[in-house]
N, C-alpha and C positions, 0 to 999 in steps of 0.2 A: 902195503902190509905184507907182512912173512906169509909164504905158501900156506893156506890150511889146511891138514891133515883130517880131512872129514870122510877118508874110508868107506866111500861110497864102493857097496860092492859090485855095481853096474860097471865102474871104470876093471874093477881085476879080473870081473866076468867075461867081460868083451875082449879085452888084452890075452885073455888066454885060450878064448876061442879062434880068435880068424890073427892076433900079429905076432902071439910069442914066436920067437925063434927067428921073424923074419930079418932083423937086421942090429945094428949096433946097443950094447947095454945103453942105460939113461945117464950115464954120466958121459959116452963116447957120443949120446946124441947133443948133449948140453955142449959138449966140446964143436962139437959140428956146426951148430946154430951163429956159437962166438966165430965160430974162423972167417975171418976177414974173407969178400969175394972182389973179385973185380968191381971197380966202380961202373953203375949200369949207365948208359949214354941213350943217344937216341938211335944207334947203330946196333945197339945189343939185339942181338935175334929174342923171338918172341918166345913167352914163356910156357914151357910146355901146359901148364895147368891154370888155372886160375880160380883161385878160392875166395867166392862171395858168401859172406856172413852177415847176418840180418840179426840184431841183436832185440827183440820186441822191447818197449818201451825204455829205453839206453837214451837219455835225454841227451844232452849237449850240457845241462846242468850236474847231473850223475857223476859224465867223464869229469867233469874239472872239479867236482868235489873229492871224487876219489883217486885221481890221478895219479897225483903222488904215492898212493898207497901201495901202488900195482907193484908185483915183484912175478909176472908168469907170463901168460899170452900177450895179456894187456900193454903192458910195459914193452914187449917184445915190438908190438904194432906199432906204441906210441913213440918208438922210436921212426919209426918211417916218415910220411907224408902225411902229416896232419893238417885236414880241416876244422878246429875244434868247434865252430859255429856254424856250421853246414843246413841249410833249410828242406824240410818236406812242406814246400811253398803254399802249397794249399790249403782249404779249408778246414776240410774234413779229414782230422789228424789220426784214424780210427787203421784199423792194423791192415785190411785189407786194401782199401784206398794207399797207404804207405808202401806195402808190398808193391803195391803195381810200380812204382812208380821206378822203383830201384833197378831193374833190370831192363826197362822199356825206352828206359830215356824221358818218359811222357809223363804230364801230369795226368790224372784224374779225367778232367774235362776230355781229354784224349782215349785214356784208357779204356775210360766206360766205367770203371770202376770207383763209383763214387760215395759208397760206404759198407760198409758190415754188410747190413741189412739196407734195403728200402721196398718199395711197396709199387707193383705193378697189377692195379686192378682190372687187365682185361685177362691173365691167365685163368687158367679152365680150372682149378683145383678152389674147395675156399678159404685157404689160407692163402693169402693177399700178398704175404712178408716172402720176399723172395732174398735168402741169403747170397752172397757174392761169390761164392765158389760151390752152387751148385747148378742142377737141370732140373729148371722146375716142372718143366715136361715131362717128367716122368711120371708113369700112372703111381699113384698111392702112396709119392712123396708128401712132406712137411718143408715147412724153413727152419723146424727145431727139434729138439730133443733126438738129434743123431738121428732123424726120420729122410733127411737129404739124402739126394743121389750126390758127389761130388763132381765139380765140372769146371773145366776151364773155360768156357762158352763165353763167359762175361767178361773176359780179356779178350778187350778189339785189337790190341794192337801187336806184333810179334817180341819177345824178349831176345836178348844177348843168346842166347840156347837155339834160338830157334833161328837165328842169323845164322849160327857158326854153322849148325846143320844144314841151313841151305847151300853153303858156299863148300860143304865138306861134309858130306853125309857119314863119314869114319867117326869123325867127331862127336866125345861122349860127351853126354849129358845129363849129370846125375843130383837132384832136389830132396834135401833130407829136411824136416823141420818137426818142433814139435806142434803147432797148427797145419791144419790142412793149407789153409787157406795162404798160409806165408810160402807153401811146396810151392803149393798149382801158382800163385800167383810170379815168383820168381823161377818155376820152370818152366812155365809154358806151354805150347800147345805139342812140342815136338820132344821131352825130354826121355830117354831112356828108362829112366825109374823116378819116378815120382812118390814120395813116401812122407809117413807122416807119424806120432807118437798116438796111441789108443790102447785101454785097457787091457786088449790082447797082446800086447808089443806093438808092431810098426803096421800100418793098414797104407791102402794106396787107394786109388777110382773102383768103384763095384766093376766084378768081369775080370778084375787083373790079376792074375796068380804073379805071386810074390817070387822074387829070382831066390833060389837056394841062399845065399849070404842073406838077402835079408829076413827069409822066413829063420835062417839060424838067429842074427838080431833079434829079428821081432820074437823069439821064443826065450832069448836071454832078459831082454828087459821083463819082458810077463815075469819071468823069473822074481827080479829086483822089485818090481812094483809089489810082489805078492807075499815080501818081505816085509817085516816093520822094520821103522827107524827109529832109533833113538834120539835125546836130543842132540844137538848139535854143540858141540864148546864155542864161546862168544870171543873170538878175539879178543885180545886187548885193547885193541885200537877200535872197536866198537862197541865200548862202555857207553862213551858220550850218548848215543841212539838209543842206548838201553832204558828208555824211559815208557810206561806204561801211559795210553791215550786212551781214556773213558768215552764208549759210543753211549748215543741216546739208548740203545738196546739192551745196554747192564752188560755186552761183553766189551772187550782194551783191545788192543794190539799194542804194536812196539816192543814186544817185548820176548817175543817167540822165538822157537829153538829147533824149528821146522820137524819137531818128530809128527813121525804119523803110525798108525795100523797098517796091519797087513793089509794091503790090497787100495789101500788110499789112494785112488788116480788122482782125485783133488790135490791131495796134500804132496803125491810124488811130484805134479806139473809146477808146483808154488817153489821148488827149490832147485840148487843147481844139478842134483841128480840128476830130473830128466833133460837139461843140456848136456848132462855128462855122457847120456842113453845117446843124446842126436850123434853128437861130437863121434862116439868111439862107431855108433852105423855107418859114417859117413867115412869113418878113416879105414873100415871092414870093405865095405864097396868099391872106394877108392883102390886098395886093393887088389878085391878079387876081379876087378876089371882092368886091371894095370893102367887106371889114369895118371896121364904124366909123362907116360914112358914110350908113346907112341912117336910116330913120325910129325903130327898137328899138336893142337891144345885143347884140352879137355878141359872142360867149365866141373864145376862141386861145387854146391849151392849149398847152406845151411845156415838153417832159419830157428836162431834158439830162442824160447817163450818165454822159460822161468823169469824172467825179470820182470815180464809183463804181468805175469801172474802175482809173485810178487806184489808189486804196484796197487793192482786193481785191491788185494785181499790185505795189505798191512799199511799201507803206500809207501812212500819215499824215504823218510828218511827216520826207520826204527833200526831195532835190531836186525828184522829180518832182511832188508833189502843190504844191509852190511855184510851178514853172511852169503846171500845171494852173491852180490858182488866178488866176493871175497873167493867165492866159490868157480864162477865164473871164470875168473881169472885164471886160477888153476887148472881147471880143466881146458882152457885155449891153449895154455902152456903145454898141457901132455899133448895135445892132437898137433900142433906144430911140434911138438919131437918126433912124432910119428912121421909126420911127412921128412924131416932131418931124415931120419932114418934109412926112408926107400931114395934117398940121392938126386930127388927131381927138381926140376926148377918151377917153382912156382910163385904167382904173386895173388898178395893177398887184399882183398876191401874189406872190409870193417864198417857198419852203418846202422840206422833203427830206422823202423816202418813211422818211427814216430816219437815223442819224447814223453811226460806225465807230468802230471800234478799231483803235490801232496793233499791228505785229505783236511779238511777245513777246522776239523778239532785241533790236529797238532798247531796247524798254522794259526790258528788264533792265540795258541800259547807261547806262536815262537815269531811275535812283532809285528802279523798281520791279522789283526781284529776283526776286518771287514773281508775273511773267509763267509762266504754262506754256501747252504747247499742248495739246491733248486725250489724254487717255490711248484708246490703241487700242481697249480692251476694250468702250468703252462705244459700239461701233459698234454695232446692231442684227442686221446677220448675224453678226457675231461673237458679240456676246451671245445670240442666239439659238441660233443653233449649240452651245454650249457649256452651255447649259440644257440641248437639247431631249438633247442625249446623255448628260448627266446623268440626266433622268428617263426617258428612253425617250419619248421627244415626236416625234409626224413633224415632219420639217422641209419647207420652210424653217417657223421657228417666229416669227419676227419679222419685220414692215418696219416701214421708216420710213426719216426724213432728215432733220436739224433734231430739233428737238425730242419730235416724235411719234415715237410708236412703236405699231404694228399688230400684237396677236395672229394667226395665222392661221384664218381662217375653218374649217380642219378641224378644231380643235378641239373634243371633246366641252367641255360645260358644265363637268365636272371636270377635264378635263386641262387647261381655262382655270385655271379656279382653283390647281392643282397649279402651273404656271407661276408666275401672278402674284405666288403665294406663296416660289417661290424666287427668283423677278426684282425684285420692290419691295427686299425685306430689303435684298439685296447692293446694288442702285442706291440705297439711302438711306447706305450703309455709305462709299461711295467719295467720298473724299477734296475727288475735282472735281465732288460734286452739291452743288448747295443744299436743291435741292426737289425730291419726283416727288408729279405726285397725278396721280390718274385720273379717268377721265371721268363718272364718278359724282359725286365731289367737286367736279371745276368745275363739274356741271351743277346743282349746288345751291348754288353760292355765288354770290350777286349780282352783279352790276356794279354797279361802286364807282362812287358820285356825288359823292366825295369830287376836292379838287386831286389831277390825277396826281403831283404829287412826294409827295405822300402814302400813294402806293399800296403794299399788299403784296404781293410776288411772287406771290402766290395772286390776286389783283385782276388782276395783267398778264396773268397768264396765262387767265384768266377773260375776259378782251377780246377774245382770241383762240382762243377755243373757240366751233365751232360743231359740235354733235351730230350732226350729219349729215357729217362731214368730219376731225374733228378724231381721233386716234389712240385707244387704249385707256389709253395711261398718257403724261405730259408730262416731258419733264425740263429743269428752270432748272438750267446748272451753274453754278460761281460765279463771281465777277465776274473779269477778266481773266484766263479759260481761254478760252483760243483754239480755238472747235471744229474746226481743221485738224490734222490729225494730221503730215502731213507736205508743207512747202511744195514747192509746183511752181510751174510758169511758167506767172503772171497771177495765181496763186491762193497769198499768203502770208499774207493778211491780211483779215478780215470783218468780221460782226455777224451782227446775228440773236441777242442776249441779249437777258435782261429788266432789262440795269442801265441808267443814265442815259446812261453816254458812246454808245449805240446809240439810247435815245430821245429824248434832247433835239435839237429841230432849232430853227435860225430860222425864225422868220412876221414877212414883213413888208407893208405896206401902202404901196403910192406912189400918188399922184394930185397933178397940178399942182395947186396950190393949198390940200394939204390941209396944215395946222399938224402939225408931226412931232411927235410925244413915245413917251418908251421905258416899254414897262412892263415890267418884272422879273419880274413876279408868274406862276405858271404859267398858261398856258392850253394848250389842243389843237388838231391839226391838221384836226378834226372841227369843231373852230369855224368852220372856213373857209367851210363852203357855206352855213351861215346869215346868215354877217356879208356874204357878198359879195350873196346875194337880196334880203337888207334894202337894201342900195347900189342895187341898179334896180327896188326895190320889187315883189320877187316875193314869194307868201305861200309858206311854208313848214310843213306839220304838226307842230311840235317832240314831239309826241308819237311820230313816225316815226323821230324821228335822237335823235343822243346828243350833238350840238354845240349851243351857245349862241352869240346875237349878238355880236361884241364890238363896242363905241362906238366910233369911231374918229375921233369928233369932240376934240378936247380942248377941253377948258371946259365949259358947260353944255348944249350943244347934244348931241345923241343920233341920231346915223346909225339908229339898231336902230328908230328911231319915225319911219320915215317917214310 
């Protein structure tokens, strides 16, 4: 689709604080991007910079829907190395389990990171729910309502940032995103600046004073946020989408134009604005730290939500996720002129923590009838509840969220088993399970070395057990059952299943000069941090990660053998 002119004033805010003046107009940079470069081999020295991009829920369905459309960043990528059916192999397809996985090499089961949320009932505080990217040891913390300390604690294993640091302590290491949790998760324990999008502008770990660029950011976005928007003009090419979807609730979607009020953090995160906010942070920093242009290679990490957001609050496939998209694209396109501009070499990935599902109203209308949304019962305090007064069980007798689910720690050894025994039965019985096993069973079934499209539900969810974290019992339910019970505002539509349309995402590869070719065939988002070390000739212990190299040379030549 043509560029859209949506006049976001984040992107002119940011352009005229921290890069007017710094280098070539935008038509000398359009000219730069075209000009042919040497063709890259497996001899080509290693690339000053390297830009990883987490795009939140960016299916592997999305990209080939939209593909064609692209006329900006997108388009720019998909010229490179495309894997358009690339897997987040495991189970639990939820953002933060996703994030781990892309810069670590490692699934889940490794990571430690094995969802959003899960629930560890011997911490000292009484809220039980311990989020994925905080320190629940902190006194007078929550796991909710922005009551968290922020932490990278719950990343077991080191990322790509935290290799290149080891082996090069010069080497910058800079994590922009609009979730926290997609920063910390893709930077690491070692990164320079770690940041993220919040009502104020850009926030980082409690204790961290902000480096001058980015308190100037974080003071321009507050700016934008504190701005109304108008609405947006609909493409023409996304008429088709423009159709209205009636919730149980008396309110539609489908059909929105993304304005908001002043001060809408909600409604800023739901559009491509606040990727426009990460995008121009990250091209600000990049910047005013001169990554790229050092003697090594400097990593740039950025992790854009809106589409996640999107997703979750219109789902897949109305007006808004078109504009989103449409949006998207655009703003990739300015921030690669950006980098044209300052003359460095860099190479770029492209990926998602994870892929989405539309929501079950549209899908019933558009040739799949047997959309539902979760039955009530198979909520954990419900379920539990209705056990524990069956058999005379203290309560509460269950947590969980997602997929796990936690007996309660007061349980004698038999009134475990008394439970289990009337909880498996009925949860194998209902209609909307596929699977339940317990953590007995995942902890004895391998990790699959098999191609992810090959996996069995038992494999996925095996990727995403880790014994120290993961519940007492698992449940896959089946493939488009929506685990929302009842839609609200922001919240109609998810993921976090073990079926394909949740784990397929795109991985792509750009670098001036490198020969594009598509391969089909499956790989993982676990590939990623071997294939990008082998690119600046870092060694990597394959015995430590669960990713493989991939070539990215086409022909005979071999990037993986530097």
């Amino acid at each position: 689709m043509p560029p859209v002119k949506l006049k976001y004033p984040i992107a002119a805010l940011m352009g005229a604080l921290f890069l007017a003046g710094t280098g070539p107009t935008v038509a000398q940079q359009a000219q730069s991007a075209a000009t042919t470069a040497a063709t890259a081999t497996a001899a080509t020295p290693a690339p000053k910079l390297l830009v990883v991009i987490a795009v939140d829920q960016f299916s592997a369905d999305l990209f080939a829907e939209y593909r064609g459309r692209f006329r900006g960043g997108l388009a720019r990528l998909a010229s490179g190395v495309v894997f358009p059916s690339a897997y987040q192999a495991h189970g639990a397809t939820e953002t933060c389990p996703g994030h781990s996985t892309i810069l670590t090499g490692s699934h889940p089961a490794r990571t430690g990171v094995i969802a959003n949320n899960y629930f560890d009932l011997s911490v000292a505080r009484a809220d039980k729910r311990v989020y994925c990217a905080e320190d629940e040891t902190v006194p007078g913390t929550s796991s909710g309502g922005g009551q968290y300390a922020p932490s990278v604690k719950h990343l077991l294993v080191p990322t790509l940032g935290d290799l290149m640091k080891a082996r090069d302590p010069q080497a910058q290491v800079v994590s922009v995103a609009g979730k926290d949790r997609a920063a910390i998760m893709m930077g690491g324990h070692r990164a320079d600046e770690t940041l993220w999008l919040a009502p104020t502008g850009l926030a980082s770990y409690r204790g961290t004073a902000l480096s001058p660029t980015a308190q100037r950011a974080g003071t321009a976005i507050a700016a934008a946020i504190n701005q109304p928007r108008g609405p947006l003009t609909l493409p023409a090419e996304c008429a088709a989408q423009d159709i209205a979807i009636p919730l149980a609730n008396g309110a539609s979607v489908g059909t929105g134009r993304m304005a908001r009020e002043a001060g809408d953090f909600r409604r800023f995160m739901a559009s491509p604005e606040a990727d426009g906010a990460v995008l121009a942070a990250a091209a600000a920093l990049r910047q005013a730290r001169r990554m790229g242009e050092g003697s090594g290679t400097d990593l740039l990490i950025v992790g854009l939500s809106a589409t996640d957001y999107v997703g979750h609050g219109a789902g897949t496939e109305g007006s808004e996720m078109c504009l989103q998209l449409a949006g998207l694209d655009r703003e990739l396109g300015d921030f690669f002129a950006r980098l044209d501009a300052a003359g460095i070499d860099y190479a770029v990935v492209l990926t998602a923590d994870h892929g989405g599902h539309d929501l079950p109203e549209r899908n019933r209308q558009n040739a799949w009838p047997d959309a539902q949304r979760v039955d009530k019962a198979l909520d954990p305090e419900a379920l539990g509840r209705d056990v524990a007064q069956k058999l005379g069980l203290p309560q509460p007798l269950l947590y969980g969220e997602g997929g796990d689910y936690y007996l309660s720690k007061a349980l004698t050894s038999a009134q475990r088993d008394a439970a289990l025994a009337e909880i498996l039965p009925r949860l194998r019985a209902h209609p909307q399970v596929e699977l339940v096993a317990t953590r007995e069973e995942l902890a004895a079934h391998p990790i699959a070395r098999r191609p992810p499209d090959m996996w069995s539900v038992m494999d996925r969810l095996r990727a995403s057990f880790h014994p120290d974290r993961s519940g007492d019992f698992i449940i896959a339910l089946k493939a488009r059952v929506t685990p929302i019970a009842e839609p609200g505002i922001g919240y109609v539509a998810t993921h976090g299943s073990v079926w394909d349309y949740d784990r397929r995402v795109p991985m792509i590869f750009w670098r001036k000069g490198i020969a594009g070719f598509e391969q089909p065939n499956a790989v993982m988002t676990v590939d990623i941090l071997p294939t990008l070390a082998a690119l600046i000739g870092l060694p990597v212990d394959t015995g430590t990660i669960d990713g493989r190299c991939l070539d990215l040379i086409s022909g005979p030549g071999n990037s993986c053998q530097k």
